[in-house]
C-alpha positions in Angstrom: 41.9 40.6 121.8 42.1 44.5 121.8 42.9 44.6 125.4 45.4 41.6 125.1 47.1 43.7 122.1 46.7 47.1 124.2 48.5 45.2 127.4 51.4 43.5 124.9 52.6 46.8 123.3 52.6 48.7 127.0 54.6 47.0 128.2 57.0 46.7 125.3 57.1 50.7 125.8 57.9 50.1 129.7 60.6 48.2 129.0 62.2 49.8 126.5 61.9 53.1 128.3 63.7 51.3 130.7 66.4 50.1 128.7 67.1 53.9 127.3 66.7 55.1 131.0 69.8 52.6 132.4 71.5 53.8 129.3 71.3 57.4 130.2 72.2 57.4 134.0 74.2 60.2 134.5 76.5 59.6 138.1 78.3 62.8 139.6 81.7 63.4 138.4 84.6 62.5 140.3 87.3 64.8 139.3 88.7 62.9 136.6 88.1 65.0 133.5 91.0 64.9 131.2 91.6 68.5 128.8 93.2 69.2 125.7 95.3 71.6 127.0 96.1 72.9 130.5 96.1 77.1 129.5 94.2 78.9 126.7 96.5 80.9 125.7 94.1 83.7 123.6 97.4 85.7 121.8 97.4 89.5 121.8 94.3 91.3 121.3 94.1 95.0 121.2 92.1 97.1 124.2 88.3 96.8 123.1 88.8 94.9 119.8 87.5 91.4 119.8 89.2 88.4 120.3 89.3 85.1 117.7 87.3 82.1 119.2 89.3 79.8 120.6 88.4 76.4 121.5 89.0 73.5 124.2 88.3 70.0 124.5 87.0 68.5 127.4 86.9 64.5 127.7 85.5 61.9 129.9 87.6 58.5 129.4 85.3 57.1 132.2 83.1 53.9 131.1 80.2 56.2 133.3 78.0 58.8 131.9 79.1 61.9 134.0 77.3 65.4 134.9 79.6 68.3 135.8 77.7 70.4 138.5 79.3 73.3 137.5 81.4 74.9 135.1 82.2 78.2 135.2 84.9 81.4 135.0 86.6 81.5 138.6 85.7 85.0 138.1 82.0 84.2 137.5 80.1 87.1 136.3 82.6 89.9 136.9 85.3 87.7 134.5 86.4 89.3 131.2 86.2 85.8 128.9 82.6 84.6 127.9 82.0 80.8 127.3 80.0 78.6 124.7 79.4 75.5 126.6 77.8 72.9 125.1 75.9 74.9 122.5 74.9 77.7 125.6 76.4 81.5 126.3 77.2 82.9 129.3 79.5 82.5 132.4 78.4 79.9 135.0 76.7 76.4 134.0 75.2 73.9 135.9 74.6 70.0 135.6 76.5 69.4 132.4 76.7 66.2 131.0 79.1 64.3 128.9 78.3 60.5 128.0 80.7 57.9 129.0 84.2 57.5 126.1 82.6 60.9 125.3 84.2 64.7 124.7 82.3 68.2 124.4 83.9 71.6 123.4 84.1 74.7 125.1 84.5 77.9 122.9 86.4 80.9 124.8 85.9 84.6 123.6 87.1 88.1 125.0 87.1 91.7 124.7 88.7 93.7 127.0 89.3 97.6 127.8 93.2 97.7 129.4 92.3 101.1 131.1 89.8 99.0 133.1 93.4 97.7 135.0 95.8 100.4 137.0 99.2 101.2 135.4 98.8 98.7 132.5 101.6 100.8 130.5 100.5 99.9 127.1 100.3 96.1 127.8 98.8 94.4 130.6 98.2 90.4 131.1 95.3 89.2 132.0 94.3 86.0 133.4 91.6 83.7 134.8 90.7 80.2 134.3 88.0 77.6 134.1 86.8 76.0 136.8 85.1 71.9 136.4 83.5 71.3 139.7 84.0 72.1 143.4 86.4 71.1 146.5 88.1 67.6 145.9 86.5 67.2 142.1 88.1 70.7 141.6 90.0 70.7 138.4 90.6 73.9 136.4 92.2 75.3 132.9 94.0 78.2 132.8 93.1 81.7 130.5 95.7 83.8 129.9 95.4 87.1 127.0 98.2 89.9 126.5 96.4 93.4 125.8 97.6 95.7 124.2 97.0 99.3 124.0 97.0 101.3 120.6 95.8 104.4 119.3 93.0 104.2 117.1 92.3 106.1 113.5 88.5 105.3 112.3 86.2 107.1 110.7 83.0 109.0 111.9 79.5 107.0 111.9 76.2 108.8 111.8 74.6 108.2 114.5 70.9 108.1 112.9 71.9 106.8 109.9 74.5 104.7 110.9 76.6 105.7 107.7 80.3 105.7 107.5 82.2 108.4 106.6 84.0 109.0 103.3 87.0 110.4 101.9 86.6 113.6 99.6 89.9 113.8 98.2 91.7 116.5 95.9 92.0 115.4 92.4 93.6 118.3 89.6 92.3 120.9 91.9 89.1 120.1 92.5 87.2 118.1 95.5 86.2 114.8 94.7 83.4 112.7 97.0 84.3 109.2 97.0 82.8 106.3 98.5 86.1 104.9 100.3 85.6 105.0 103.4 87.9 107.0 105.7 89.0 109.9 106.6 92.1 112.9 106.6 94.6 113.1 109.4 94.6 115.7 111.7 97.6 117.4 112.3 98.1 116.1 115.6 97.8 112.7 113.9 100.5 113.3 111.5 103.7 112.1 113.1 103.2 108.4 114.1 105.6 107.2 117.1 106.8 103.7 118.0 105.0 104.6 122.0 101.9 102.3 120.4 100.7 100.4 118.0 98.2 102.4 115.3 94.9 100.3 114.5 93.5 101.7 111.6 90.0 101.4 109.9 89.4 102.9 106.5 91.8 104.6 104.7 93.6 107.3 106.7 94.2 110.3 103.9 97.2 112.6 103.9 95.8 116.0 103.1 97.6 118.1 100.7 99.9 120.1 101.4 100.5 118.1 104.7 103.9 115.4 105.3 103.0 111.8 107.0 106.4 111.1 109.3 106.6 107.4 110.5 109.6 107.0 112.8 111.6 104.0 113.5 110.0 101.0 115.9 106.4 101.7 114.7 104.0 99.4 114.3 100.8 100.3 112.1 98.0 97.5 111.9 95.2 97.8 108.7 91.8 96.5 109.3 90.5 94.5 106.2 89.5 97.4 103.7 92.2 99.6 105.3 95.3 101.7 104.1 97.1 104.5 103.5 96.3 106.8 101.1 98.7 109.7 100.2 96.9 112.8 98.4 97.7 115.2 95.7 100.7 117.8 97.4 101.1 115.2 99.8 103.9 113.1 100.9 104.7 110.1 103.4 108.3 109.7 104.7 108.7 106.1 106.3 111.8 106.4 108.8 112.5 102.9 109.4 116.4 102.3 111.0 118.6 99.3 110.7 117.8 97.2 113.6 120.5 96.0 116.1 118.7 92.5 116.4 117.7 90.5 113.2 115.2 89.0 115.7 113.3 91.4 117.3 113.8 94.2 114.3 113.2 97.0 117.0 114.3 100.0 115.0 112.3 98.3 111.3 108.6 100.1 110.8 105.8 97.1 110.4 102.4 97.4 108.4 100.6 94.5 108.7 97.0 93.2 109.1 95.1 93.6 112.8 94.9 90.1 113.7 97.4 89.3 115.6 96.9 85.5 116.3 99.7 83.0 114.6 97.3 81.9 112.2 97.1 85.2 110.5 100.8 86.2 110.4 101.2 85.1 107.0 97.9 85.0 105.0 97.8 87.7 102.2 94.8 89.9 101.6 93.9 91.3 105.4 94.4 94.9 104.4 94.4 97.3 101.2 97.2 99.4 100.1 99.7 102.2 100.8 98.6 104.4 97.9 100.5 107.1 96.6 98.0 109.6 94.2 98.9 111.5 91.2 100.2 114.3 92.7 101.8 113.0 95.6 105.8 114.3 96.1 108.9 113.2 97.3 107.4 109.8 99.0 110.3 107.4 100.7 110.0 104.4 102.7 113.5 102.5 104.7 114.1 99.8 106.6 110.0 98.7 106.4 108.2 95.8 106.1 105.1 95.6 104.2 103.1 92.4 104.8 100.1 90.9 103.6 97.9 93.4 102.0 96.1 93.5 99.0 98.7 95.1 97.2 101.9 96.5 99.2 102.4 99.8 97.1 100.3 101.5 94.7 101.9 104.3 93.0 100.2 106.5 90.4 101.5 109.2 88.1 104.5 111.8 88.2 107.1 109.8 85.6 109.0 112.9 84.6 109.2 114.2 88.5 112.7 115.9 89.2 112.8 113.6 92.1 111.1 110.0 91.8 108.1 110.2 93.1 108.6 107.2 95.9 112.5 105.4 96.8 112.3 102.5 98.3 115.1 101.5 100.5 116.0 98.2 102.7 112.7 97.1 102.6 110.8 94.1 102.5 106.8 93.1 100.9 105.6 89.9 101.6 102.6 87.7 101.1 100.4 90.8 98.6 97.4 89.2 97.5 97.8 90.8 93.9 100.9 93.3 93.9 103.9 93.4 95.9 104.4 97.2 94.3 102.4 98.5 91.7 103.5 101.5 89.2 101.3 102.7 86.3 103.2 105.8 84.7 105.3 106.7 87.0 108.7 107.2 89.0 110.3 104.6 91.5 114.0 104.1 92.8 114.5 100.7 94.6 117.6 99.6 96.3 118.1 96.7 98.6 114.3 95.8 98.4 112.7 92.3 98.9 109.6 91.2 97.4 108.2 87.7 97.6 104.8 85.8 97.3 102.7 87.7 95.5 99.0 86.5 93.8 99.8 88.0 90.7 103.1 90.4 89.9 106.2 91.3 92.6 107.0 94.3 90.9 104.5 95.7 87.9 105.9 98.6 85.9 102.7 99.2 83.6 101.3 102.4 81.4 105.0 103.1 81.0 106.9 105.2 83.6 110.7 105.6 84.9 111.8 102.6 87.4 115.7 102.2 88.1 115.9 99.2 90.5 119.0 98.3 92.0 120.5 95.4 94.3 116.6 94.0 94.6 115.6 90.7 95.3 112.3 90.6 93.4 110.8 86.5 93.9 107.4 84.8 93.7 106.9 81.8 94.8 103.3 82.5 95.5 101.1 78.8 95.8 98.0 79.7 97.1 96.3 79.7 93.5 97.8 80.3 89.5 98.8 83.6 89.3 98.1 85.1 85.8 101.6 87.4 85.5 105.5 86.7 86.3 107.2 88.2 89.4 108.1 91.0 86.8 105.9 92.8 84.9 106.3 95.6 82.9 104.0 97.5 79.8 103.3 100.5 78.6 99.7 100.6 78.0 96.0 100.6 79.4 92.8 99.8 77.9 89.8 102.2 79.3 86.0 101.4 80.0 85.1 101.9 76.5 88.0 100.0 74.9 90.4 102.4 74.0 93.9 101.5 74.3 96.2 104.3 76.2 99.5 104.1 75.3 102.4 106.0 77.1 106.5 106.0 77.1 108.1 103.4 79.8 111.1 105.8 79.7 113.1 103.6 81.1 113.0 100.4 82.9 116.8 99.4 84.7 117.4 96.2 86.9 120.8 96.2 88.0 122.5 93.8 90.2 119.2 92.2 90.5 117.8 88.5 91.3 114.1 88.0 89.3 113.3 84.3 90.3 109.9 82.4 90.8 108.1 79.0 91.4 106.9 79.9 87.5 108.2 80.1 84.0 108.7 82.9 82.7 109.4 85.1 85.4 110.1 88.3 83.4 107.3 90.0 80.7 107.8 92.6 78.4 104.0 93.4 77.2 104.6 96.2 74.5 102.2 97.7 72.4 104.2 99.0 69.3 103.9 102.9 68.7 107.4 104.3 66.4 106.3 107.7 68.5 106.0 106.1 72.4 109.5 104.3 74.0 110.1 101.2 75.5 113.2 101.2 77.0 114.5 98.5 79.4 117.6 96.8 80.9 118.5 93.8 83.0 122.0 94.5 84.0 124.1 91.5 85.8 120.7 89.9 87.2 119.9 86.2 87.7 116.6 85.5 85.8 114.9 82.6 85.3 113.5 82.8 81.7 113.2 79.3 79.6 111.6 80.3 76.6 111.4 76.6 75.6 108.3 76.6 72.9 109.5 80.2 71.3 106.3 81.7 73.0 108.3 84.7 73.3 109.5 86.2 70.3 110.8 89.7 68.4 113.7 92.4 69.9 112.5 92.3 73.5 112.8 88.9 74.0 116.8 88.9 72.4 118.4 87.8 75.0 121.8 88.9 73.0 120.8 92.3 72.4 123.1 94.2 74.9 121.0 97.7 74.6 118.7 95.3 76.8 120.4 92.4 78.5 124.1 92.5 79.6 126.2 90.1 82.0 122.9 88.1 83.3 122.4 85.0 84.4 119.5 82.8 83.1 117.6 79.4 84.9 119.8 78.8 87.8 118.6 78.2 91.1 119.5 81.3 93.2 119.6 78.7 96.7 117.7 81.1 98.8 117.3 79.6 102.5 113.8 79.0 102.4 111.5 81.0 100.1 108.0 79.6 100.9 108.8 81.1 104.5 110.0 84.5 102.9 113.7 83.9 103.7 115.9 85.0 100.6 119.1 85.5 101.4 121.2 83.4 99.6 123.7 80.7 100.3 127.6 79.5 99.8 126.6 77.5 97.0 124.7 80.5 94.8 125.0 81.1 91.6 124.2 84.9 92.3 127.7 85.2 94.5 130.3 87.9 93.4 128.4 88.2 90.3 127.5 91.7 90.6 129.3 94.4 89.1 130.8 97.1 91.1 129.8 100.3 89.4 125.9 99.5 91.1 128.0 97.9 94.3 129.0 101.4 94.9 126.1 102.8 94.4 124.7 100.6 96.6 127.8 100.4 99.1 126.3 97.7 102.2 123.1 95.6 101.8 119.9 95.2 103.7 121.7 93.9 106.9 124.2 96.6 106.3 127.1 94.0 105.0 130.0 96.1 102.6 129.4 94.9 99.5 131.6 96.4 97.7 135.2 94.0 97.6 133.0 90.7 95.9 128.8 92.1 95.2 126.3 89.7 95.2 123.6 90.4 93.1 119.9 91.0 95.3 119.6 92.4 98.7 121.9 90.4 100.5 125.0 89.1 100.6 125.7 85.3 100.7 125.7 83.5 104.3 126.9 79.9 105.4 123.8 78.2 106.4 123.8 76.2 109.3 124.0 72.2 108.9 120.8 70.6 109.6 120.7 67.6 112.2 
């Protein structure tokens, strides 16, 4: 009976084996592989940086289970891509198999150093492809990556210990260690060029005593924990120029985030700041864009200075993770400045300070989470470590010829901690604002929206038809309320706006003047 039982469940084994066996027959491929794309296309890296992983689909349609008898890089080993095929590195594979109605990925990588290539002249295109099979079954999918060549500001690394270097900064005088990493510009590193791109790890310092001169065309790229910062006795002059082609904006100055691929061109957060100390003089910043950093500008101290401490002029911040600009007690001049989605406040006057804002177009339409404060903020205090609430004179707060507009409600705050010896002085001169105040929530003199020592000739609540807002594109259109409603004492201080239209006859309020958009299909 044993042997009987023994001979029955062998040969149950046997056949199903068998079964499994037929099911996973694997016949040579016959050219017929169908892709997800023809090219790779693996965006701009920078010479030596690594690129994103990018991905492509292989499928066999057949009815047959297939093996591949080779895949690899048509330039094998010497090629400058790397493959994941199937779960395996490297560059050449053998005998891959795909079942029959079946699909596998194949994950494509690079890093490459352009002065490996003759003459590259700052960008050089390389190519190669991906070869499926030999002779007739030959079918292949192109690779194709723009490099580009930049010049590189990093800090030191111990070799031993492998620790990064750190900024010691001067703070009232005296040397301060701090753990941001980083390092001080040389001299030689002090006038940036439009000839390359700057990559930039840590925060590049401007000593004291020393001026940071960014002329028009360049192109300045953070790495995530990255900035700017500018010192005590130091200043940073951005030289951005009107640019003859709204398109390419040749002559604007960019600072952006080091990830270059289309997926990263608008996500907030990749980089830190452009921070201006206490201390810092005579800062200015035209015709730049500032785009998706942790907070665009961060400018500490100097209220009273003779000369503001930063203008900002023709500019644009996009896409700030918490701040488009950031005061706390301290002196700003803005004209023909854009801000838009920001995680918390566009524009944040706090601890008091001196901010005369003119011909701005200051919106928030941020939707990547609730954001806690309006597109503008402004206070005149600060609560310390231990509780104690620092209170300090907002000497005066002017919004002229403005639009203040948002995807939220309100969109203007006025957070004032009463002290008969501190001021709080404000005004919102001929500005659209959108400010419904439709359970009383907001109460007392600040909020009188009659009181014309703080609100005169404004708007309130209607929509300023911007051209598209959630893509950053605020200028306004025939049918906006904001057209010819500016008044022409700021007009003339503020003669042409950020596309360098005379504004003059008929102002608009914000940084542009009203276009005709064109009729959709």
């Amino acid at each position: 009976m044993k042997r009987h039982l023994y001979f029955t469940l062998t040969l149950l084994f046997l056949m199903l084996w068998s079964s499994c066996r037929k099911d996973f027959e694997f016949s040579a491929s016959t050219g017929s592989l169908e892709f997800s794309k023809d090219t790779v296309y693996l965006d701009t890296v920078f010479t030596n940086i690594g690129s994103s992983t990018y991905n492509l689909k292989v499928y066999n349609r057949s009815n047959e289970n297939i093996v591949i008898p080779v895949v690899r890089l048509g330039l094998g080993e010497a090629s400058q891509y790397r493959l994941n095929v199937d779960g395996m590195a490297g560059k050449v594979f053998e005998n891959v198999e795909i079942l029959a109605k079946d699909s596998m990925f194949i994950f494509v990588e690079t890093t490459i150093d352009i002065n490996n290539f003759p003459n590259p002249e700052g960008k050089y295109l390389y190519t190669d492809h991906i070869e499926f099979d030999t002779s007739a079954n030959l079918q292949k999918v192109a690779l194709v990556t723009l490099i580009q060549d930049a010049v590189f500001i990093y800090p030191d690394r111990d070799n031993t210990t492998k620790i990064v270097e750190t900024l010691t900064l001067n703070v009232g005088g005296q040397a301060i260690e701090t753990d941001i990493q980083g390092r001080e510009l040389l001299p030689s590193e002090l006038t940036f060029t439009n000839e390359k791109p700057y990559v930039i790890y840590g925060f590049a310092a401007v000593a004291n005593g020393e001026t940071l001169t960014i002329n028009a065309g360049a192109r300045l790229h953070f790495h995530e924990n990255s900035g700017l910062i500018v010192s005590e006795g130091a200043t940073i002059n951005i030289n951005g120029a009107l640019s003859t082609d709204q398109v390419a904006l040749e002559n604007e100055v960019i600072l952006e985030g080091d990830r270059l691929e289309p997926l990263f061109s608008d996500i907030p957060g990749q980089w830190g700041t452009i921070w201006l100390f206490d201390g810092s003089i005579n800062n200015t910043i035209n015709y730049t864009t500032i785009k998706n950093a942790s907070v665009g500008i961060l400018s500490d101290g100097n209220p009273n200075a003779a000369t503001n401490k930063l203008t900002i002029t023709n500019s644009q911040i996009y896409n700030s993770s918490n701040f488009g600009i950031l005061g706390r007690n301290t002196s700003i001049a803005a004209e023909n400045v854009v801000i838009n989605n920001s995680g918390q406040s566009s524009f944040a006057g706090t601890l008091g300070g001196k901010y005369n804002v003119t011909h701005c177009t200051i919106a928030n339409y941020w939707n990547a989470s609730s954001r806690q404060f309006p597109t503008v903020l402004l206070n005149n205090f600060v609560t310390d470590e231990n509780n104690n609430v620092i209170i300090t004179d907002l000497t005066e707060a002017n919004f002229n010829n403005c639009i203040i507009y948002g995807n939220d409600n309100p969109e203007i705050l006025l957070d004032e901690v009463e002290d008969p010896s501190v001021d709080f002085n404000f005004k919102f001169t001929n500005c659209l604002i959108r400010f419904q105040n439709n359970n009383n929530n907001f109460t007392g003199p600040n909020y009188d929206l009659t009181n014309t020592s703080h609100y005169e000739g404004n708007i309130f609540n209607l929509n300023p038809n911007f051209k598209d807002a959630s893509k950053n594109l605020l200028l306004i259109g025939d049918d906006s309320p904001a057209n010819n409603q500016g008044s022409a004492l700021f007009a003339s201080q503020v003669p042409t706006d950020i596309l360098n239209v005379n504004r003059t006859a008929s102002p608009d309020l914000g940084a542009y003047q009203h276009v005709t958009f064109p009729q959709e299909n």
